[in-house]
N, C-alpha and C positions, 0 to 999 in steps of 0.2 A: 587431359580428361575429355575435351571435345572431339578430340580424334578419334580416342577409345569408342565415346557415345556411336558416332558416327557408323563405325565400321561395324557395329550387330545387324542397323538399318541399311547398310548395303549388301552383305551377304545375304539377309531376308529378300531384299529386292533381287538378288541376282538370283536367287533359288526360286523366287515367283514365277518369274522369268523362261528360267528352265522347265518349270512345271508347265508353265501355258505352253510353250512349244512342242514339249511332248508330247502334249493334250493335244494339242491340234494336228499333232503327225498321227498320231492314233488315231483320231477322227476321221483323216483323209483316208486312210487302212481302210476303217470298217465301213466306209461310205461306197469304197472303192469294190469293198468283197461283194458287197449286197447289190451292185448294178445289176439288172436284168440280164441276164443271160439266154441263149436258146441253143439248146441241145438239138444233135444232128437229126433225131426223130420226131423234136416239134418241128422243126426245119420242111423233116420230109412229108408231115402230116400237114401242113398248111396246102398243100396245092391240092388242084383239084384232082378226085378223084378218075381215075383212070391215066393220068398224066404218068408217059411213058422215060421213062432214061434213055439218054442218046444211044442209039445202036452201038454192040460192041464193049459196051460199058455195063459194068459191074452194078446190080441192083439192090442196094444194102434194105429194101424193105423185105428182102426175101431172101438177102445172104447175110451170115453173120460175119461181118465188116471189123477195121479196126486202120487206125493212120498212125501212121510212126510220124515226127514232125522233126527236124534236126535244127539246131537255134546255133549262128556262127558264119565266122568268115569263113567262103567256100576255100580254104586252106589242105594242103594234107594234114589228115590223111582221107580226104572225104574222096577220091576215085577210088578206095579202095574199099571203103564204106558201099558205093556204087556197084563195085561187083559182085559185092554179098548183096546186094538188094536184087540187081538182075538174076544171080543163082537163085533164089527165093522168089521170084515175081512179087515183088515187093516196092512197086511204086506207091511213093514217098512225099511227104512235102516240105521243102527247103525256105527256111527263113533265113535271109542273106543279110548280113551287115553288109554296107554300101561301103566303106572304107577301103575293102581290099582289094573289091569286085576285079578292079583292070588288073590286078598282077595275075587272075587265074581264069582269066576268058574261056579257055577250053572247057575246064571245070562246070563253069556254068553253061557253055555250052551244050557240055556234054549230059547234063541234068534232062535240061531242056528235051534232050533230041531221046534219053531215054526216059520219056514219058511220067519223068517224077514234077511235083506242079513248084512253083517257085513263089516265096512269099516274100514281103519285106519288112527286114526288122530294124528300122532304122539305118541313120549313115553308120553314125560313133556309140551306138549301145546307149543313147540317152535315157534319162526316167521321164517319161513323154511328162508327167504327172507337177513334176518339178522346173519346167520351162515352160516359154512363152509360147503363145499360139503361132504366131509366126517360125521360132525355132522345130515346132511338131511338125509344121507345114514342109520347113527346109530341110530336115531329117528325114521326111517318107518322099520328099518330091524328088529328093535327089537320088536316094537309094533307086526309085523306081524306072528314073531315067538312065542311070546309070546298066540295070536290067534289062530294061528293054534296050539298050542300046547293042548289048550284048546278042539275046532273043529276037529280037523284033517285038516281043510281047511284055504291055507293064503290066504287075501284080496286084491281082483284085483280091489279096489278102493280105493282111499285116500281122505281127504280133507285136504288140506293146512291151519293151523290154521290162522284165521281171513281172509280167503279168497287169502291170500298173497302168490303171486304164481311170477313166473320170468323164465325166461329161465334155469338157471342153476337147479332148482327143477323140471322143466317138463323131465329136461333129467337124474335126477337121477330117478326120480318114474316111468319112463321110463324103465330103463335098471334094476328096480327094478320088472318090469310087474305090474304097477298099473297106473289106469289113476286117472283125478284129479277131481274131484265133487265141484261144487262151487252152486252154489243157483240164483231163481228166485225170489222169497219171503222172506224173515227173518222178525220174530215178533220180534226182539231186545228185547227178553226176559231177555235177562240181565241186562234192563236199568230198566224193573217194574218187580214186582209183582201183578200188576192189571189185572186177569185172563181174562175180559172182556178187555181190551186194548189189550191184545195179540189175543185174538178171533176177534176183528174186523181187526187186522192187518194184519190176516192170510187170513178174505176174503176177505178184500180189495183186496189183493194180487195174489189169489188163481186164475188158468187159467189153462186151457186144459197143459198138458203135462209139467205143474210147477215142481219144487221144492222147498216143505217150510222146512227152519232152523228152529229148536228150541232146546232147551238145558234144559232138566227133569229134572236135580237138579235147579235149579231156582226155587223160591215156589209159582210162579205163572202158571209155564206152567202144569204140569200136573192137577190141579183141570180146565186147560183152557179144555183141551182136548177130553174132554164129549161135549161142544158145537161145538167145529171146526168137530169132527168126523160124530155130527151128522147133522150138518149144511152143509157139503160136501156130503156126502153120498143122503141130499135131493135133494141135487145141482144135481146127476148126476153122482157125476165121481168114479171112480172105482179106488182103491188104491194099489199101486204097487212100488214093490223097485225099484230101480235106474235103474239095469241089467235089468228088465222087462220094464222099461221105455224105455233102448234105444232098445229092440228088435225087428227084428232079428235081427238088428248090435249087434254086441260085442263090448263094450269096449275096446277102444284103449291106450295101455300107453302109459303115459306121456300125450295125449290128456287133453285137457280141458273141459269139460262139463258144459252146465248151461242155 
């Protein structure tokens, strides 16, 4: 009969249990959505008036702009992703997992030398959100080194894997000199394969000074990408990295962007 009693008061406690943890994963969610954010046009509207874009350079306070942003190990089929970007003049910005980096040097080289800007998204796809500050610190320090080892140049942008971002990460990518890139649009290319689902996703979505997610190893987004490029391109808008989105502001670390 003691055993019976017992076991009501421990399932009640293990279901407590599970409900406070749930509670507090959803807490971190909505704490996490509501961070401050700055859009590419507060961005461009904080500096001073008359404050020119570097020669050359595309000026989104008078063109209508848009950044494609690719999340992934520079793997194939991303050179081939690159050629449709070059036929389209369509420089890009590349968030790099650091894992893979040395087996496709060229690749990254080749980003590089074709004027798409290069971001860093961790070593191993971590939830920056859900480890230590020291682990955020060794997951962007390396990725970044690893990059520039490649470049000569480390990356003054990061994305937080899965958008999960928190105070204690704004202030290591902060004192790391990177700020943080989050998204207007995502085709949830990871959910299909259905090239034409990701193309309608991306125009639904697609708006003056956007940024759209997508992720080239997926085997639907780059056969997508002949439609979106040429579909935006009728639309109007002129395609440009993240850095040329926010200019003439500079990217701020630790800042939010989106």
């Amino acid at each position: 009969m003691k055993i019976l009693r017992k076991r009501p008061r421990l399932l009640i406690l293990l279901t407590l249990a599970v409900v406070a943890t749930v509670t507090a994963t959803i807490a971190m969610a909505i704490r996490a959505n509501r961070m401050e954010t700055v859009s590419p046009r507060a961005a461009r509207d904080r500096v001073a008036a008359g404050t020119v874009v570097p020669a050359g350079q595309v000026d989104c306070r008078k063109t209508k702009c848009i950044a494609l942003t690719f999340d992934g190990n520079p793997g194939e089929p991303t050179d081939r992703l690159m050629d449709l970007l070059e036929q389209y003049k369509a420089p890009s910005t590349f968030f790099l997992e650091g894992r893979r980096i040395h087996k496709f040097p060229e690749v990254v080289r080749r980003m590089a030398q074709d004027g798409h800007e290069i971001g860093d998204h961790t070593w191993t796809h971590a939830v920056l959100t859900d480890v230590s500050d020291a682990q955020i610190r060794e997951e962007l320090r390396r990725t970044a080194r690893a990059i520039s080892g490649i470049t000569g140049s480390e990356p003054t942008l990061m994305r937080p894997p899965e958008g999960r971002t928190d105070d204690r990460v704004s202030k290591v990518a902060g004192e790391l000199g990177m700020a943080q890139v989050l998204w207007t649009v995502t085709a949830k290319d990871y959910e299909t394969d259905d090239s034409a689902l990701i193309t309608k996703r991306v125009l639904d979505g697609a708006d003056r000074d956007g940024i759209i997610l997508l992720h080239p190893l997926h085997k639907g987004t780059v056969p997508a990408m002949p439609s979106i490029l040429k579909a935006l391109s009728k639309q109007g808008y002129t395609f440009v990295t993240v850095s040329q989105l926010l200019a003439p502001s500079k990217a701020v670390p630790g800042t939010i962007y989106k």
